[in-house]
N, C-alpha and C positions, 0 to 999 in steps of 0.2 A: 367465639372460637378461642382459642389459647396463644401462648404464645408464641407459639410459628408460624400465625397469623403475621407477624413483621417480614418473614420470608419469600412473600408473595408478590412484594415490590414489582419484580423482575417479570414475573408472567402475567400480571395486572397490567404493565406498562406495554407489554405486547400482546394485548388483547386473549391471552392464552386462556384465561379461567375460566368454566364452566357458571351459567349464568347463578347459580346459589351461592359459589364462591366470590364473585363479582360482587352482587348484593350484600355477601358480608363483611367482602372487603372495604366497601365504599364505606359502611356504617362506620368502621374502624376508622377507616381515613380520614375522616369529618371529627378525629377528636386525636391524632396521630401526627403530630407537626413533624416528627422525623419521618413517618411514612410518605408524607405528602411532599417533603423538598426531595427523597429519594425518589418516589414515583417521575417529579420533574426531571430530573436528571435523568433518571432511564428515556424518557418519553421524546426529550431533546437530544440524547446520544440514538435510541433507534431513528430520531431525521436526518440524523448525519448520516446512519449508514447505509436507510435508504437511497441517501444522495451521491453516496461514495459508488454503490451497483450501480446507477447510471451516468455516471460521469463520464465520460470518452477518454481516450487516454491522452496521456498526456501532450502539449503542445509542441512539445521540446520533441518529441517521437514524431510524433504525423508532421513534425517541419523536415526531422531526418529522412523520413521513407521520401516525402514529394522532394525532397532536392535531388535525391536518388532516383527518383524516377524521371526528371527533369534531365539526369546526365546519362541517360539513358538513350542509345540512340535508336528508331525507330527500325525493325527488319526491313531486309530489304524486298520490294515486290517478288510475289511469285512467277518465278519463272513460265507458269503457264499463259501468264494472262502478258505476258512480251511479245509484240507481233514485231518479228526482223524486215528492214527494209529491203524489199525484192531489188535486184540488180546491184547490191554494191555488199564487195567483201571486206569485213575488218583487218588491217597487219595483224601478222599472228605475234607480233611486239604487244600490241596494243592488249590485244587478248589474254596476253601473259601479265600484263601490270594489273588488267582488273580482274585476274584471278589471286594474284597477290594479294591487291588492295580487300579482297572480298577475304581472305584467308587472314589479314591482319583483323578489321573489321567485326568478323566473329570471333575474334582473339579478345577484344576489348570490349565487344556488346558481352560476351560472356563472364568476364570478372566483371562488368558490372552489377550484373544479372546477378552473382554468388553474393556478391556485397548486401544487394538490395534485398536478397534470401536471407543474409546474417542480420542483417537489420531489423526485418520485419519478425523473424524468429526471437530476437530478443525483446523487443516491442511485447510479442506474446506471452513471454516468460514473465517480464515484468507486471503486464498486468495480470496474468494468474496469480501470482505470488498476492499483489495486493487482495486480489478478490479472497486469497485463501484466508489474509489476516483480519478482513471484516468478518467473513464467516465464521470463526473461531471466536473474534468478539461478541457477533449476534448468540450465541451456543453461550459464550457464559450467562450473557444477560440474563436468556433464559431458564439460566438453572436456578436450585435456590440457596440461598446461604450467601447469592452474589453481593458484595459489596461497589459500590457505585461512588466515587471522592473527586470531587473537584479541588485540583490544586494551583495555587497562584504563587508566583515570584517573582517580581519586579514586572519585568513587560510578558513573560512567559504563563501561558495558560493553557491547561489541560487538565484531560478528564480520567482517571485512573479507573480500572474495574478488576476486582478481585475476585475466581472463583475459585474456595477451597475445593470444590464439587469434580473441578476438574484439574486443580491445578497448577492452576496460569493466573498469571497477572496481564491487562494491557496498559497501555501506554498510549492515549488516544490525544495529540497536540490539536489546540485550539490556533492560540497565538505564539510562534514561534520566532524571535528575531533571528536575524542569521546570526551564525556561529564564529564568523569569520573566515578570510582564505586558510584556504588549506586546514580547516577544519570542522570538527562534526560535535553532534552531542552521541552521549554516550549514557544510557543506563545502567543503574548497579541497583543488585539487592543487597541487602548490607545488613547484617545479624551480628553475633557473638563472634565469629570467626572472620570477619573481616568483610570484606565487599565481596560479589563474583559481579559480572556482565551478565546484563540482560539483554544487552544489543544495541545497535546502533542507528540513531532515529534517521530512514531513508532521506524523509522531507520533509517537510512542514506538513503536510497534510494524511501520510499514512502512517496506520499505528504499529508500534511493536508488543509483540505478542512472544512472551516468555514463560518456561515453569519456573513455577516457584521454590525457594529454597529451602530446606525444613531450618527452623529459627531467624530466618529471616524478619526483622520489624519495621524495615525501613524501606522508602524507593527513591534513590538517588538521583542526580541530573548533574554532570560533569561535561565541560567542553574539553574535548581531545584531539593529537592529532589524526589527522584524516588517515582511515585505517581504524582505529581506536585504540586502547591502553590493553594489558593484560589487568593491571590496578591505574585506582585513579590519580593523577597528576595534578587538577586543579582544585578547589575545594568546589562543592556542588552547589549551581545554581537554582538547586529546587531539589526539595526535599519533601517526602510524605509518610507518615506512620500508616502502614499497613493495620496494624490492630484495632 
């Protein structure tokens, strides 16, 4: 085959090829030392993201909805299933406080009830969001032209993926130390014209998924404050050439 044989990293690593191209790709690969440390890297980035679609969400979420549901007070019985005691009648005092107290009662089981709706609604937003930014990484993998870079810096490790095909760059954190209070990292592309944002890394564990900038060579790692920079402020803790 020629050389856009080195192309095929990406659908090699997810079993995409058609078994003729398989077959000639392995031939290749067996005398290809760059094909072979990229084919690794893809092979070990699609376990990640097989792992990322079934992780549960987060711990910090499912502790927020059960303490929610926890202050949540229980409805009260159905009035049909009350049998009244024959022979004695309630003060119509009485009768009056525990329509009060049942009028307050719905008052409070109800804002709880909207909280415990806003909670779980955002709960869902957050995880789509992530699931949207694995799927976008899965898509470049798959394309070809993708580039696949592990970068290292001090205790910081992550796996960068570049697809011209569509685009994007991601930003896939391995080892992340914290950032500090009140602070976040901060992505830049960085060319001739200066730095832009590529966005601001959630967590330690979910990647950011950015377009790329036409002249762009660089991908930057800045710690900022929380919120992030419109430019950078600290000099970058990690650095990578896109080219």
């Amino acid at each position: 085959m020629n050389a856009d044989i080195h192309t095929l990293t990406g659908a090699y690593a997810l079993h995409a090829l058609s078994e003729s191209e398989r077959v000639a790709f392995e031939e290749h690969l067996a005398e290809c030392a760059a094909c072979r440390k990229e084919v690794s890297e893809l092979q070990e980035t699609a376990v990640r993201l097989g792992s990322a679609f079934a992780t549960p969400p987060p711990d910090s979420l499912k502790q927020n909805v059960l303490a929610s549901i926890r202050r949540v007070r229980q409805l009260p019985p159905d009035e049909g299933s009350i049998v009244p005691l024959r022979g004695r009648r309630w003060p119509q005092r009485a009768t009056a406080l525990a329509a009060a107290a049942a009028a307050i009662a719905a008052i409070v089981l109800g804002s709880q009830v909207v909280r415990l709706d806003d909670e779980a609604s955002r709960a869902k937003q957050q995880l789509a969001e992530v699931s949207s930014r694995y799927e976008a990484v899965a898509d470049m993998i798959a394309a070809r032209n993708t580039k696949i870079m592990a970068a290292e810096a001090g205790d910081m490790r992550a796996t960068v993926v570049v697809s011209p095909q569509h685009g994007k760059v991601a930003f896939l954190p391995k080892d992340v130390p914290e950032p500090g209070k009140d602070k976040t990292y901060q992505l830049w592309l960085i060319g001739p014209d200066g730095a832009h944002s590529a966005g601001l890394l959630p967590d330690k564990d979910t990647p950011v998924v950015a377009d790329t900038i036409e002249g762009a060579t660089v991908l930057g790692v800045t710690i900022e404050p929380e919120g992030g920079s419109k430019q950078p402020t600290t000099d970058p803790v990690m650095t990578l050439a896109l080219g």
